[in-house]
SEPA-352525 format. One record per residue (C-alpha): residue number from 1; residue in three letters; x, y, z. Coordinates in nm, 2 decimals. Example, Ala and Ser with C-alpha at 12.3 -4.5 7.8 and 13.67 -1.06 7.14 Angstrom:
% SEPA-352525
<atom num="1" residu="ALA" X="1.23" Y="-0.45" Z="0.78"/>
<atom num="2" residu="SER" X="1.37" Y="-0.11" Z="0.71"/>
//
This chain:
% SEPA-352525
<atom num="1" residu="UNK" X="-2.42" Y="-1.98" Z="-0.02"/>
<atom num="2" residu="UNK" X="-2.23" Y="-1.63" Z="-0.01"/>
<atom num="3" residu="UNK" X="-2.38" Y="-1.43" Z="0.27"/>
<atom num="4" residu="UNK" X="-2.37" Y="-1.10" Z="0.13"/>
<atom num="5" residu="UNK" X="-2.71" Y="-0.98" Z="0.25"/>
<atom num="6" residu="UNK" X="-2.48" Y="-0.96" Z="0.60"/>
<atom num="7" residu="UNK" X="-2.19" Y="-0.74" Z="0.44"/>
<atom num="8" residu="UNK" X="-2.12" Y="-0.40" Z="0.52"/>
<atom num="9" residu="UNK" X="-1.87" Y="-0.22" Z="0.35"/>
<atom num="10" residu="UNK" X="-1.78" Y="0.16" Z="0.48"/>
<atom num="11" residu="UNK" X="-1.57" Y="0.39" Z="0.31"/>
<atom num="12" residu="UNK" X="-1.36" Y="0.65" Z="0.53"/>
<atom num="13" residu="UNK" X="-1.31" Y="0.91" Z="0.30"/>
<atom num="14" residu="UNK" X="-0.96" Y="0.89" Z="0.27"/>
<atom num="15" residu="UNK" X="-0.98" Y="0.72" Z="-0.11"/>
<atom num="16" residu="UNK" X="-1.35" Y="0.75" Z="-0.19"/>
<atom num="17" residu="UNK" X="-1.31" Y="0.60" Z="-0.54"/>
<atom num="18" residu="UNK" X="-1.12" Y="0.28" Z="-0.49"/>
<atom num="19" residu="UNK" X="-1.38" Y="0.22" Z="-0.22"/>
<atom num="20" residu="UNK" X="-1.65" Y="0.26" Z="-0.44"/>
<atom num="21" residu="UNK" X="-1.46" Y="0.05" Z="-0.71"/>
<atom num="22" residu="UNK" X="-1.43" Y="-0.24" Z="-0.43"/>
<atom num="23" residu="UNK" X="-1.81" Y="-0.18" Z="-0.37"/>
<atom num="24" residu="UNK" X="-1.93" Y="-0.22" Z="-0.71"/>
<atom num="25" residu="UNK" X="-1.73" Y="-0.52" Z="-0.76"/>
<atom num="26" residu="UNK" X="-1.91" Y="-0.70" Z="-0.45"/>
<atom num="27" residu="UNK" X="-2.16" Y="-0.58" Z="-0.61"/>
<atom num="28" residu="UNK" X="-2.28" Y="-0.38" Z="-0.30"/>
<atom num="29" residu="UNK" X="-2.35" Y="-0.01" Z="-0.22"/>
<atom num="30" residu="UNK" X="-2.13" Y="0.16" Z="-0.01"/>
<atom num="31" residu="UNK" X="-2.31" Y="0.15" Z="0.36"/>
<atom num="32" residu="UNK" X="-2.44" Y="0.57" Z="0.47"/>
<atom num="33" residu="UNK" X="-2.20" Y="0.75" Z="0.68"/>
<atom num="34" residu="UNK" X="-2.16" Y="1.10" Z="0.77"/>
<atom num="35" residu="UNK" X="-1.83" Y="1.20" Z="0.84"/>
<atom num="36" residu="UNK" X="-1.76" Y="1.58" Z="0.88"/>
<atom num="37" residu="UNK" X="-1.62" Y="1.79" Z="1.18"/>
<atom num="38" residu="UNK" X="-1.74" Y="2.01" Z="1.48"/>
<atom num="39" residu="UNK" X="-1.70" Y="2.38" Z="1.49"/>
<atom num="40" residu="UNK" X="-1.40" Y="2.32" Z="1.66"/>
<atom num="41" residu="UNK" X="-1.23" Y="2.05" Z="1.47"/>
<atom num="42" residu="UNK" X="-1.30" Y="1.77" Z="1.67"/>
<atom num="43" residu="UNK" X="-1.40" Y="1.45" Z="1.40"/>
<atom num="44" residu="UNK" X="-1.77" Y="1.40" Z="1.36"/>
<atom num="45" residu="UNK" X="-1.88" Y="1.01" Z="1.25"/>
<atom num="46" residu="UNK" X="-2.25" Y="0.91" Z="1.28"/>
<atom num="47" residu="UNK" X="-2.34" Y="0.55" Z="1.09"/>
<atom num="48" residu="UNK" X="-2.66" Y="0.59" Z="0.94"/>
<atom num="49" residu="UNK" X="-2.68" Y="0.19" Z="0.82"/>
<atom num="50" residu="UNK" X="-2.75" Y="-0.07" Z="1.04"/>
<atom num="51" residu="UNK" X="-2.47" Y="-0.27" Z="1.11"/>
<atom num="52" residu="UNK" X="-2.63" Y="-0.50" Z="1.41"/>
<atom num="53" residu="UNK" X="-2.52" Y="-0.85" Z="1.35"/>
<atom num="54" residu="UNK" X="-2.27" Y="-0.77" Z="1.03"/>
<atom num="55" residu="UNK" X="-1.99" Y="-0.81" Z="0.89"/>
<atom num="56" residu="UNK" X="-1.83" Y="-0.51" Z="0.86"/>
<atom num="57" residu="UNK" X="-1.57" Y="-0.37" Z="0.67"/>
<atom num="58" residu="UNK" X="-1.42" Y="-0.04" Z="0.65"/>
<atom num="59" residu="UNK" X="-1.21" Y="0.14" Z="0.37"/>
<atom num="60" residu="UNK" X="-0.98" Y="0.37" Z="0.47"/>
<atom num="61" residu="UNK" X="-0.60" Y="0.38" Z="0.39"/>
<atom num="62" residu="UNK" X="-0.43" Y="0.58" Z="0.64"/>
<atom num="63" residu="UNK" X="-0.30" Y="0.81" Z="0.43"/>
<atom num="64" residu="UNK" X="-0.19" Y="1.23" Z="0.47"/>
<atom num="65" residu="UNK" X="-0.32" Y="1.39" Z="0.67"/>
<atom num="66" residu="UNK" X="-0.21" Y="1.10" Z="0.86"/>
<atom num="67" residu="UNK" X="-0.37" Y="1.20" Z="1.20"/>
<atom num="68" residu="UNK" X="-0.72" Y="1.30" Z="1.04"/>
<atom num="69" residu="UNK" X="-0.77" Y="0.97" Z="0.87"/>
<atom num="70" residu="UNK" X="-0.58" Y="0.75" Z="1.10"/>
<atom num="71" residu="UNK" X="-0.87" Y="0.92" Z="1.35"/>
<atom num="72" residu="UNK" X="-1.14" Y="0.88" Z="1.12"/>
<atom num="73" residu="UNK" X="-1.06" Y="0.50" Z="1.11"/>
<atom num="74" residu="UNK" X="-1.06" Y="0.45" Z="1.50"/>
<atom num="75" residu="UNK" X="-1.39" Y="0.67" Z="1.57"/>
<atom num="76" residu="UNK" X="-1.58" Y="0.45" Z="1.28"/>
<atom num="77" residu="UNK" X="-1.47" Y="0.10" Z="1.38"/>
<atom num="78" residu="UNK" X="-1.52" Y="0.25" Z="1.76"/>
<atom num="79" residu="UNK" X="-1.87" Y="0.38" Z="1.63"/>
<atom num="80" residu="UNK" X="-1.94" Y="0.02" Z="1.46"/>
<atom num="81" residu="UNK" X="-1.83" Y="-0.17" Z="1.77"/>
<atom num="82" residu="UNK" X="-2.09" Y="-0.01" Z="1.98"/>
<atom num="83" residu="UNK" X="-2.36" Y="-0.05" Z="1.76"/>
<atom num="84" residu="UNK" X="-2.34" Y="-0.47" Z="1.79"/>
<atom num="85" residu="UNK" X="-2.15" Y="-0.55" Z="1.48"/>
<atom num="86" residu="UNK" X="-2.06" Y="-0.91" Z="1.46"/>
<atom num="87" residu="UNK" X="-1.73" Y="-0.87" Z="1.28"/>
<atom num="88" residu="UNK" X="-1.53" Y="-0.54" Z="1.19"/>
<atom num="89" residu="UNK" X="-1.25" Y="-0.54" Z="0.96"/>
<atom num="90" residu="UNK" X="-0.99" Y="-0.25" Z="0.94"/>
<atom num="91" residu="UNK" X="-0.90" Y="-0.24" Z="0.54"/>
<atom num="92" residu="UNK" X="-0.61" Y="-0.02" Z="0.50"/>
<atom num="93" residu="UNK" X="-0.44" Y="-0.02" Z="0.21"/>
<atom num="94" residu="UNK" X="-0.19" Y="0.17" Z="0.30"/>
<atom num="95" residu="UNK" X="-0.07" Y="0.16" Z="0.64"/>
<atom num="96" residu="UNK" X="0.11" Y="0.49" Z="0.79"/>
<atom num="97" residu="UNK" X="0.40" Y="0.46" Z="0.99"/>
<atom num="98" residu="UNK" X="0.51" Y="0.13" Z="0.88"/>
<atom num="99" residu="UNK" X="0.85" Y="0.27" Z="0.81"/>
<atom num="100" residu="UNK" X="0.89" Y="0.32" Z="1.21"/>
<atom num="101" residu="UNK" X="0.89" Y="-0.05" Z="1.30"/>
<atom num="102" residu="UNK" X="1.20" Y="-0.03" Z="1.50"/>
<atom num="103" residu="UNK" X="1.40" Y="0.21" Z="1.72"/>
<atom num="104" residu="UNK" X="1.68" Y="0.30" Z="1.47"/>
<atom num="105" residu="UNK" X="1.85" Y="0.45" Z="1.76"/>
<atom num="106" residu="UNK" X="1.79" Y="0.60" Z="2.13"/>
<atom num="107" residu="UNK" X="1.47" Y="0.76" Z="2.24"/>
<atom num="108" residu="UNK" X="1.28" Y="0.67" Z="1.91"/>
<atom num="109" residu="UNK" X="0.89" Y="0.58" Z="1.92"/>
<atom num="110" residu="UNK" X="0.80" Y="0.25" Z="1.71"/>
<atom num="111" residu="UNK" X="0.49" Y="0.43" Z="1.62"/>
<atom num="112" residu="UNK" X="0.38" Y="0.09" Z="1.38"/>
<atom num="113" residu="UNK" X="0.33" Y="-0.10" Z="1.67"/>
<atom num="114" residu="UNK" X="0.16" Y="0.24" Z="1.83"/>
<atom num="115" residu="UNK" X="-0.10" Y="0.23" Z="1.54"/>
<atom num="116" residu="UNK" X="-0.16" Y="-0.15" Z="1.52"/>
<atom num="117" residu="UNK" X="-0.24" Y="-0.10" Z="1.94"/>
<atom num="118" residu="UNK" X="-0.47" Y="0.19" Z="1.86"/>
<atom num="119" residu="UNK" X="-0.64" Y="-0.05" Z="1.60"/>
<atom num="120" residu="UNK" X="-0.67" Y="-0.34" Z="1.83"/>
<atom num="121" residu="UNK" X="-0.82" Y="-0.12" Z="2.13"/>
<atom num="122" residu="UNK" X="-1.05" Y="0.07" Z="1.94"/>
<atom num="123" residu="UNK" X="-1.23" Y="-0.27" Z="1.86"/>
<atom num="124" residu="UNK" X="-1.14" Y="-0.40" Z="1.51"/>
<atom num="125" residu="UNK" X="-1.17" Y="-0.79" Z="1.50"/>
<atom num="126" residu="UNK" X="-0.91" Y="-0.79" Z="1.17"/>
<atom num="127" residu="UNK" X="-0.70" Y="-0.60" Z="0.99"/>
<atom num="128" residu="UNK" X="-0.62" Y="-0.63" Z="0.57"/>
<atom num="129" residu="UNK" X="-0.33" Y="-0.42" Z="0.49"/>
<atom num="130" residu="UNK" X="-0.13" Y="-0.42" Z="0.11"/>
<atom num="131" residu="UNK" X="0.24" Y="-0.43" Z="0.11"/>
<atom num="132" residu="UNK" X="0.31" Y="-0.34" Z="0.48"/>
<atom num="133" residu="UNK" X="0.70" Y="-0.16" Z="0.46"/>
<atom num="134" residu="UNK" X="0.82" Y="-0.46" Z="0.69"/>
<atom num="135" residu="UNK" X="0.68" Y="-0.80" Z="0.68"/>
<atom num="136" residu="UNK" X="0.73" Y="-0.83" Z="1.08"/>
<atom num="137" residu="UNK" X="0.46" Y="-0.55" Z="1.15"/>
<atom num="138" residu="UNK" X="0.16" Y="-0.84" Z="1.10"/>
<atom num="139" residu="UNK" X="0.33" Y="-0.94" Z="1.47"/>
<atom num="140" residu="UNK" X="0.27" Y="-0.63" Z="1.61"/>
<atom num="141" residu="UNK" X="-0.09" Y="-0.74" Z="1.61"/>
<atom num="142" residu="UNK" X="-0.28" Y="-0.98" Z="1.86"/>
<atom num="143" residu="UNK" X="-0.60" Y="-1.01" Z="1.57"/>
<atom num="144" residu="UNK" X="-0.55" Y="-1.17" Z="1.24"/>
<atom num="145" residu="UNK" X="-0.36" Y="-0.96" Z="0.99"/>
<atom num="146" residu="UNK" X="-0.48" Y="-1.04" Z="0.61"/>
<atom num="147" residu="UNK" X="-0.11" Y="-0.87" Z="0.44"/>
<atom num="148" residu="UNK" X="-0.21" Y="-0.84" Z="0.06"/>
<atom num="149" residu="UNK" X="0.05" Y="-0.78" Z="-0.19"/>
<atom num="150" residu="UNK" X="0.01" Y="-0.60" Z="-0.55"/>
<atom num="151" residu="UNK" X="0.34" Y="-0.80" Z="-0.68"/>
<atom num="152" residu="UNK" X="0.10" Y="-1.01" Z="-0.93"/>
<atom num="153" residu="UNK" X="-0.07" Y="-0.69" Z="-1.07"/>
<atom num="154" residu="UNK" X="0.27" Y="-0.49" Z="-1.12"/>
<atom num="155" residu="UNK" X="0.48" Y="-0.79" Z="-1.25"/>
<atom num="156" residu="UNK" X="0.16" Y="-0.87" Z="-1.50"/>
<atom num="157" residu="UNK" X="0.17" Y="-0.52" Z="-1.62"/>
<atom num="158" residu="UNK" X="0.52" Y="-0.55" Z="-1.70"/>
<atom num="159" residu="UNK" X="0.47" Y="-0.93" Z="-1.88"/>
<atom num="160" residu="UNK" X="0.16" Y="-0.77" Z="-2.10"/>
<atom num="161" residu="UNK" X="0.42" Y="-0.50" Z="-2.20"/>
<atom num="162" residu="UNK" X="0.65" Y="-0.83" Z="-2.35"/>
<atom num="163" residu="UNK" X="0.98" Y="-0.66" Z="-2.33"/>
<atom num="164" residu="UNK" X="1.32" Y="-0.88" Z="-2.37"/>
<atom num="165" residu="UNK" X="1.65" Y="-0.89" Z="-2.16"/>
<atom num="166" residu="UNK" X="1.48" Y="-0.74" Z="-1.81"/>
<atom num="167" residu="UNK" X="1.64" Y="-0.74" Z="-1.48"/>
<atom num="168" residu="UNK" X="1.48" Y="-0.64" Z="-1.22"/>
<atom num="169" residu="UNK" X="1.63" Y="-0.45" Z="-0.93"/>
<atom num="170" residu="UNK" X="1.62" Y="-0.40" Z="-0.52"/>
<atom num="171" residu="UNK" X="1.67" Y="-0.01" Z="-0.47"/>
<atom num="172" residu="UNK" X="1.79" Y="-0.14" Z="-0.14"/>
<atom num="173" residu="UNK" X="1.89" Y="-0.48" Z="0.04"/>
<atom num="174" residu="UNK" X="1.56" Y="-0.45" Z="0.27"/>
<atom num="175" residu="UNK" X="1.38" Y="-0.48" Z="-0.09"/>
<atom num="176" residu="UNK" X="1.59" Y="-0.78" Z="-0.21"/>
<atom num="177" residu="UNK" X="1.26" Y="-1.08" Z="-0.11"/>
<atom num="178" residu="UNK" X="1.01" Y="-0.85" Z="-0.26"/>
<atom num="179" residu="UNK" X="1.20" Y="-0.80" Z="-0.59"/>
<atom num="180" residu="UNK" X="1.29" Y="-1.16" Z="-0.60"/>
<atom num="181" residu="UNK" X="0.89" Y="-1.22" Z="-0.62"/>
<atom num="182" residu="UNK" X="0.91" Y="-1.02" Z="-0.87"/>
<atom num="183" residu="UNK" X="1.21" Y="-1.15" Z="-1.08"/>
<atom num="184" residu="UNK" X="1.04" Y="-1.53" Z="-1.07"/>
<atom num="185" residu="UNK" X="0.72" Y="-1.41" Z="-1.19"/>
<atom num="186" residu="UNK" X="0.89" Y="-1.22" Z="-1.51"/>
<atom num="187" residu="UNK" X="1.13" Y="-1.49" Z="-1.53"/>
<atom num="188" residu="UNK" X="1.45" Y="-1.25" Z="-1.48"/>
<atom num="189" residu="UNK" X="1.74" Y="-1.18" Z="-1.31"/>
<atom num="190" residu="UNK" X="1.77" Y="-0.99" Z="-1.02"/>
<atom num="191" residu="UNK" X="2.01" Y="-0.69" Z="-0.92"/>
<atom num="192" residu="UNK" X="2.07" Y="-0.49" Z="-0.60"/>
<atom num="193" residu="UNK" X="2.12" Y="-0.17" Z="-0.55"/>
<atom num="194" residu="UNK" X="2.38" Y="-0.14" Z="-0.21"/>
<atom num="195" residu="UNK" X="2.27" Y="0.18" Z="-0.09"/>
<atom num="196" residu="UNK" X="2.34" Y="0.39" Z="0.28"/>
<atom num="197" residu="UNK" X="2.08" Y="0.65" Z="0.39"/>
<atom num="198" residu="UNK" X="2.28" Y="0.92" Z="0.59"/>
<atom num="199" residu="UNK" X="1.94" Y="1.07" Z="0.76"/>
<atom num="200" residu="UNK" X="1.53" Y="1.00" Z="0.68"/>
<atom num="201" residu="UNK" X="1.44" Y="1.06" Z="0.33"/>
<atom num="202" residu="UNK" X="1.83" Y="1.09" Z="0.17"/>
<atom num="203" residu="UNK" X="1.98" Y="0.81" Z="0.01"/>
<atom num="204" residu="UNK" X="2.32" Y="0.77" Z="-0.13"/>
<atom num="205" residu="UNK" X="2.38" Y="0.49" Z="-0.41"/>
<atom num="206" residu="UNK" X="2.69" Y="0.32" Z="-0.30"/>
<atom num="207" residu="UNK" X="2.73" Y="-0.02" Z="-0.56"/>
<atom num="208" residu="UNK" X="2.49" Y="-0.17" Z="-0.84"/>
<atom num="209" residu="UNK" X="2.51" Y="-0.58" Z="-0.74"/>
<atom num="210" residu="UNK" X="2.46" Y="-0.75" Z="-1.11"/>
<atom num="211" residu="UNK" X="2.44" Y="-0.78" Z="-1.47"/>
<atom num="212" residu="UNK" X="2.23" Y="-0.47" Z="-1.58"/>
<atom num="213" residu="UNK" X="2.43" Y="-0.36" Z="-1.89"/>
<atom num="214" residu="UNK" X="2.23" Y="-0.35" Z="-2.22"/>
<atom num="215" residu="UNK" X="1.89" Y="-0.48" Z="-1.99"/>
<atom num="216" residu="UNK" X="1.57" Y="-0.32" Z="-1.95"/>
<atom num="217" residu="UNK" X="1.60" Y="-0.22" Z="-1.58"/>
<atom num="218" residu="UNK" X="1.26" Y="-0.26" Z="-1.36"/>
<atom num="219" residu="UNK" X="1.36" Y="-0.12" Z="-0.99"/>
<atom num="220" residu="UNK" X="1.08" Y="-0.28" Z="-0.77"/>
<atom num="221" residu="UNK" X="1.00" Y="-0.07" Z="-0.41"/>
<atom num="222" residu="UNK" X="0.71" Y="-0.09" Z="-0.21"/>
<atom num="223" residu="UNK" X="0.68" Y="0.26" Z="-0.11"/>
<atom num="224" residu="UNK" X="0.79" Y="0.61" Z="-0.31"/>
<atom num="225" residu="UNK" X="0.77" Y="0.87" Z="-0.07"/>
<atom num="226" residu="UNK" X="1.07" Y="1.20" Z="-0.19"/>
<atom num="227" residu="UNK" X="1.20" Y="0.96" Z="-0.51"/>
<atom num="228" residu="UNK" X="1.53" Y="1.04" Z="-0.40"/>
<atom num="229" residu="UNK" X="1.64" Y="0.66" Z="-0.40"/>
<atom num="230" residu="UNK" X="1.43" Y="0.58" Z="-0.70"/>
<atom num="231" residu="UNK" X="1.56" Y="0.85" Z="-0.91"/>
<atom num="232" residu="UNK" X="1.94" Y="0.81" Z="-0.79"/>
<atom num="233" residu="UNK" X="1.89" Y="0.46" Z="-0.87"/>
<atom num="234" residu="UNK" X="1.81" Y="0.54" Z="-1.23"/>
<atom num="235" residu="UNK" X="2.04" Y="0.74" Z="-1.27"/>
<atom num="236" residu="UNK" X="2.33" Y="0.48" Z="-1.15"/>
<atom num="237" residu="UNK" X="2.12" Y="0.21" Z="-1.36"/>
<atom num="238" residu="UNK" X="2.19" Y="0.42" Z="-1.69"/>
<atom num="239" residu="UNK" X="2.53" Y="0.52" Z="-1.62"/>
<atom num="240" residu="UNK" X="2.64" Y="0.14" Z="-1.56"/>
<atom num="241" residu="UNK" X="2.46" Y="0.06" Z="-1.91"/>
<atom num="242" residu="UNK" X="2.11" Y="0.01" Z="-1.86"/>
<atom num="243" residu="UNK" X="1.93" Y="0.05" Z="-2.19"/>
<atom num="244" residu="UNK" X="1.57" Y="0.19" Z="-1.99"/>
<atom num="245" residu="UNK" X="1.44" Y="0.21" Z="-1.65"/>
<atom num="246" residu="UNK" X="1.13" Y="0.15" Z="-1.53"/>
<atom num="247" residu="UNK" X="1.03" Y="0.19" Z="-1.17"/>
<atom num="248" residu="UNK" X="0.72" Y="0.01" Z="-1.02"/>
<atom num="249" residu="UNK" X="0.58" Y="0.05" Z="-0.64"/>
<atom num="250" residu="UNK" X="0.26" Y="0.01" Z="-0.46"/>
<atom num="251" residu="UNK" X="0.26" Y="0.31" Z="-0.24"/>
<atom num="252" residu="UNK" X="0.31" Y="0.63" Z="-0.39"/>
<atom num="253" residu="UNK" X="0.32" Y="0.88" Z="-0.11"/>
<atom num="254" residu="UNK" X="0.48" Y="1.13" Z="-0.39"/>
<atom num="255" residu="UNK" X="0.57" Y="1.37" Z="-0.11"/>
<atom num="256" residu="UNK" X="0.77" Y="1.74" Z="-0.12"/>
<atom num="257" residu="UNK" X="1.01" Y="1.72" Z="-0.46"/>
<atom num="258" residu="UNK" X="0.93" Y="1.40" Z="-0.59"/>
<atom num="259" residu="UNK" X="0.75" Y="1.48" Z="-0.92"/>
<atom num="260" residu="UNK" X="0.95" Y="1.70" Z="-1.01"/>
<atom num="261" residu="UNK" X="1.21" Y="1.49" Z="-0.91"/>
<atom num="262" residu="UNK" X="1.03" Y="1.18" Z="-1.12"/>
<atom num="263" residu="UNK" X="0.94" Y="1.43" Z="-1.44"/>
<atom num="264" residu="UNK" X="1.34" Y="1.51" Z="-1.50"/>
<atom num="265" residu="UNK" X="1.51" Y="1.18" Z="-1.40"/>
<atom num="266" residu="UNK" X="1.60" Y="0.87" Z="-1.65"/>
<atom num="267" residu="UNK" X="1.28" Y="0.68" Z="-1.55"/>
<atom num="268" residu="UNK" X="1.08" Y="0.62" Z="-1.87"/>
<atom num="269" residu="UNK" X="0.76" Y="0.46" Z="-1.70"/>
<atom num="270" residu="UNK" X="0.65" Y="0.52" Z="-1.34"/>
<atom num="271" residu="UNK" X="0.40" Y="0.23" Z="-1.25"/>
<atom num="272" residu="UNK" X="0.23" Y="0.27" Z="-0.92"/>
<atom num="273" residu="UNK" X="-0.12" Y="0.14" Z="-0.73"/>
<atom num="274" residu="UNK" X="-0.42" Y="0.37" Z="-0.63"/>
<atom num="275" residu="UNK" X="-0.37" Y="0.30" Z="-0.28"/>
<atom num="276" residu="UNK" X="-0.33" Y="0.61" Z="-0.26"/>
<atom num="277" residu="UNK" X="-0.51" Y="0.87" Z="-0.46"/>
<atom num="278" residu="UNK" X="-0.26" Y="1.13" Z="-0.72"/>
<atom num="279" residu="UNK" X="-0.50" Y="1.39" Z="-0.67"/>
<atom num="280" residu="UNK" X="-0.35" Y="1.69" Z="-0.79"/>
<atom num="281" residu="UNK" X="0.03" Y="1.54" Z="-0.83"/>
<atom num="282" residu="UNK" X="0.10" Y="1.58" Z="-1.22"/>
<atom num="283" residu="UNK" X="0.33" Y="1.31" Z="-1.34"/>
<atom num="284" residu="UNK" X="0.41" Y="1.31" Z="-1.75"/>
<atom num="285" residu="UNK" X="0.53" Y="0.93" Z="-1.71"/>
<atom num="286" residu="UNK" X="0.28" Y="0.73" Z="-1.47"/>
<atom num="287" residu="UNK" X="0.06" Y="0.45" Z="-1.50"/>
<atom num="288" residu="UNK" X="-0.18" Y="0.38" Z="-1.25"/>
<atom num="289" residu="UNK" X="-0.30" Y="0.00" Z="-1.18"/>
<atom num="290" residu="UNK" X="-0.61" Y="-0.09" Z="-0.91"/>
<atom num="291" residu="UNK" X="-0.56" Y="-0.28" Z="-0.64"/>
<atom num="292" residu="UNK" X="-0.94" Y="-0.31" Z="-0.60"/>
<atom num="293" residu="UNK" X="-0.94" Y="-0.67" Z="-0.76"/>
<atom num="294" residu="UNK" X="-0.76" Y="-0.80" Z="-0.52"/>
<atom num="295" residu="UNK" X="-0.90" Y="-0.61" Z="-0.20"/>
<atom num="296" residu="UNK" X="-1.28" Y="-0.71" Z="-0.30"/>
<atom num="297" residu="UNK" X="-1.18" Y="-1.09" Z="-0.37"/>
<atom num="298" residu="UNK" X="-1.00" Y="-1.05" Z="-0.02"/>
<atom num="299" residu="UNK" X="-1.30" Y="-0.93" Z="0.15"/>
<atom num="300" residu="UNK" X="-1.51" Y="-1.18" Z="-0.03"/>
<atom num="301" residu="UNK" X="-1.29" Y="-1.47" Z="0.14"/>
<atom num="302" residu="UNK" X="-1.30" Y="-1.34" Z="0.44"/>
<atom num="303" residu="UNK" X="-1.65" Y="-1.27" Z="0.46"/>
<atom num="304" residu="UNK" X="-1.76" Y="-1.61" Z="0.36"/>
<atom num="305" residu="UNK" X="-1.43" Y="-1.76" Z="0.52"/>
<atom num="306" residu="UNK" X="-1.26" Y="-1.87" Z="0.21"/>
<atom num="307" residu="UNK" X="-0.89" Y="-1.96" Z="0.19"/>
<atom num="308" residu="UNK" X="-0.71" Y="-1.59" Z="0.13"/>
<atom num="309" residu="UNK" X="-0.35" Y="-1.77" Z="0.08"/>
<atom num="310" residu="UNK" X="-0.52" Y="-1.91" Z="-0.20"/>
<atom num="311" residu="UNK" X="-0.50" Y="-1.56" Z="-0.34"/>
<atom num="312" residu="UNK" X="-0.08" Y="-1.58" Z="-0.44"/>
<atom num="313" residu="UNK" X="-0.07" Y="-1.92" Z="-0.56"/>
//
């Protein structure tokens, strides 16, 4: 029998509504919290359920401002952990710094493996994350790491939309498995776009590797942050004989120029995840799919130790 009657479910603030959409498909309320701030600043938390003996998990994607929630999310599960819980669960859907996984060069900080310490320390017995930047950051963690991936609910979009001769296409090499995914679930081709970035957040399309003339492009990314490469890639897409463009990503960080830089570029449909709420951002060409299907069947699993795997077969 599911043991619901033992699930807690706590929602940082960071993305208030896809929590509550997770919620209401477990069919559970969302557990009482108070989260506000001293005079000074400093992060208030104070857990108003009881969470002795539970299973508890906590929403909160650790999104900008990055320090704030990233805080937020080690005070609760810190807060959790000394009131007895049984099991705490760090649900981040989207994970911040996963873009520094690696020193790059000298006298860098690998601030992924920073957070994921912070996590572990704090007192979180697991960790789900959606479509972590690199694949090699669930080893930066000495707890079980549940990595999620909103392929299926992009790639089905796309299939319910029944368009002919599509190719779907890597905005980089790094991208090249994850658009693969992609390509065999639409039953496509695949294209790469061989890029160089000359400093953080600029990109510069070198090459287009494949057949994309006269095809309905769909560039595939796991993360939009400026839309410099996205848009650049369109761009190259068209010029090289692309009929349309679409662009799909989980993450859409959307930050400094990038709507403007998505409402004048060649991309006719922008298809993204609420990972991360728009909020104010106003796009003319977006469509936004939830990911709170597959988080709530993912904490279901886990909470009644179900097979998650079984989740992408």
């Amino acid at each position: 029998m599911p043991k619901n009657s033992d699930l807690i479910i706590l929602c940082g603030g960071a993305n208030p509504e896809l929590s509550y959409n997770i919620s209401k498909s477990l069919n559970k309320n969302l557990g009482e919290m108070e989260v506000g701030h001293f005079s000074d600043g400093e992060i208030r938390i104070k857990i108003n359920s009881n969470v002795r003996g539970k299973d508890v998990f906590i929403l909160q994607p650790t999104i900008s401002p990055y320090s704030e929630n990233i805080m937020r999310l080690l005070l609760i599960i810190d807060a959790v952990r000394r009131a007895s819980a049984k099991r705490i669960t760090a649900v981040i859907p989207y994970y911040a710094y996963s873009r520094q996984e690696k020193k790059s060069q000298g006298r860098e900080p690998i601030a992924a493996k920073l957070v994921a310490n912070l996590l572990v320390k704090s007192g979180a017995d697991r960790v789900m994350a959606m479509d972590l930047h690199a694949s090699a950051i669930q080893g930066f963690f000495d707890i079980p790491l549940d990595h999620l991936t909103a392929v299926n609910i992009l790639a089905e979009y796309f299939i319910e939309k029944n368009m002919n001769d599509c190719v779907v296409v890597s905005p980089d090499a790094g991208g090249t498995a994850r658009a693969r995914s992609f390509a065999r679930i639409l039953n496509c081709n695949l294209a790469i776009i061989d890029k160089r970035r000359p400093r953080p957040n600029e990109a510069e399309i070198m090459n287009i590797i494949g057949d994309v003339k006269d095809k309905i492009a769909i560039i595939v990314d796991d993360i939009i942050d400026t839309a410099g490469t996205m848009t650049k890639a369109a761009k190259a897409l068209i010029n090289n004989g692309a009929k349309k463009v679409f662009a799909a990503c989980t993450h859409g960080v959307l930050s400094g120029p990038a709507v403007e830089r998505i409402n004048n570029s060649m991309i006719t449909e922008l298809v993204i995840t609420d990972t991360i709420p728009l909020k104010e951002k106003k796009l003319s060409n977006v469509k936004v799919l939830s990911v709170a299907p597959i988080l709530s069947e993912a904490i279901y699993r886990v909470h009644n130790d179900y097979s998650i795997s079984e989740l992408f077969q």
